[in-house]
N, C-alpha and C positions, 0 to 999 in steps of 0.2 A: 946702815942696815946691810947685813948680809944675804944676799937671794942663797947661800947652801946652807942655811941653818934650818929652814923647814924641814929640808932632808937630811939634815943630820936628827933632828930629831926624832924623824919617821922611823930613819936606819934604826938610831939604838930604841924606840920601842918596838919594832921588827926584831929585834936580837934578843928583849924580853921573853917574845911570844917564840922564839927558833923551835921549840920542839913542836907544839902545835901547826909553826907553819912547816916543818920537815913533815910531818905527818898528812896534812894535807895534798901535799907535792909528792910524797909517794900514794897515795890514793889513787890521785887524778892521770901522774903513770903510769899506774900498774895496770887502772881501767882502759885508758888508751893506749897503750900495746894490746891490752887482751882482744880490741875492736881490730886494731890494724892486724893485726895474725889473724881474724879469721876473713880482714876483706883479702887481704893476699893470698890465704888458702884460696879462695875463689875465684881465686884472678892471676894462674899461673904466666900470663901474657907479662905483670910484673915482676922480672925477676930478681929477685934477693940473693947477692954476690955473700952478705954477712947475715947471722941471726939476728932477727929484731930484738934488739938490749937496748937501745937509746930511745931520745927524743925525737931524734932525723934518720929520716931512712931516704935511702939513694938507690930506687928500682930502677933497672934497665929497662925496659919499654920495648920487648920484642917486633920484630917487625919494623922500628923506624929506626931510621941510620941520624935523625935529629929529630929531638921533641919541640921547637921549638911553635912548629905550628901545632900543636897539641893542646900546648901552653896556654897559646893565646885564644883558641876556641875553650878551651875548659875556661878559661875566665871569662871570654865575652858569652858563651851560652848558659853556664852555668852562677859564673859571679865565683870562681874557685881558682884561690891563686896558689900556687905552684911555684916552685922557679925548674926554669929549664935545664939541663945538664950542661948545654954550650956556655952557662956563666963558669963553669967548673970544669970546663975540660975533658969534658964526657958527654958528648951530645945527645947520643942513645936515653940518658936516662934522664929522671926528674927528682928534685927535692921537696918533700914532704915532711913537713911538720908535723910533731905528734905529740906538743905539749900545747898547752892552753885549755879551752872549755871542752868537754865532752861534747857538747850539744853541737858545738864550731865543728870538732871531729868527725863527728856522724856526717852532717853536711855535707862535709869535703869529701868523704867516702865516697857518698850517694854520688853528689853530683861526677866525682871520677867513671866509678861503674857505669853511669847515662851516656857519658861519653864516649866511653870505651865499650859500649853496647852497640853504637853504631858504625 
């Protein structure tokens, strides 16, 4: 027995269904950018070097020379992972995600702004 034959089967009924899941996946896009554009309207502290077009966005972090302790209170107080800019070469800023659930989205927002509130 082969352990990749389940997923080959998933793949090609996934390829079935391509238009319906292309549609989905621009939905769930379109809706989170339109959420991350207005928490960055409000939070000029994150700066955007490029326009928000993607999934990942890479803000600068005004005011710190490295996120990395940032990083790791927004996840120990909040439960909000991140990754820091010093995995990339860019300390100042942080890696944000902006694909998956809406509802995960909102979350990670909130608990950014709590943090960055104080």
């Amino acid at each position: 027995n082969i352990g990749a034959a389940p997923a080959d089967r998933l793949s090609a009924l996934a390829f079935s269904h391509l238009d319906r899941l292309a549609e989905r996946a621009r939905r769930l896009v379109s809706t989170n950018l339109d959420l991350a554009r207005a928490f960055f309207a409000r939070h000029p502290e994150l700066e955007l070097t490029v326009p928000l077009e993607a999934t990942i966005t890479f803000p600068r972090v005004a005011g710190m020379a490295a996120t990395d302790k940032f990083v790791a209170r927004l996840f120990a107080e909040q439960g909000v992972a991140v990754a820091a800019g010093s995995f990339f070469g860019a300390p100042a800023h942080i890696r944000i995600s902006l694909s998956g659930r809406t509802e995960t989205l909102v979350a990670g927002l909130e608990g950014i702004e709590r943090v960055l509130a104080r």
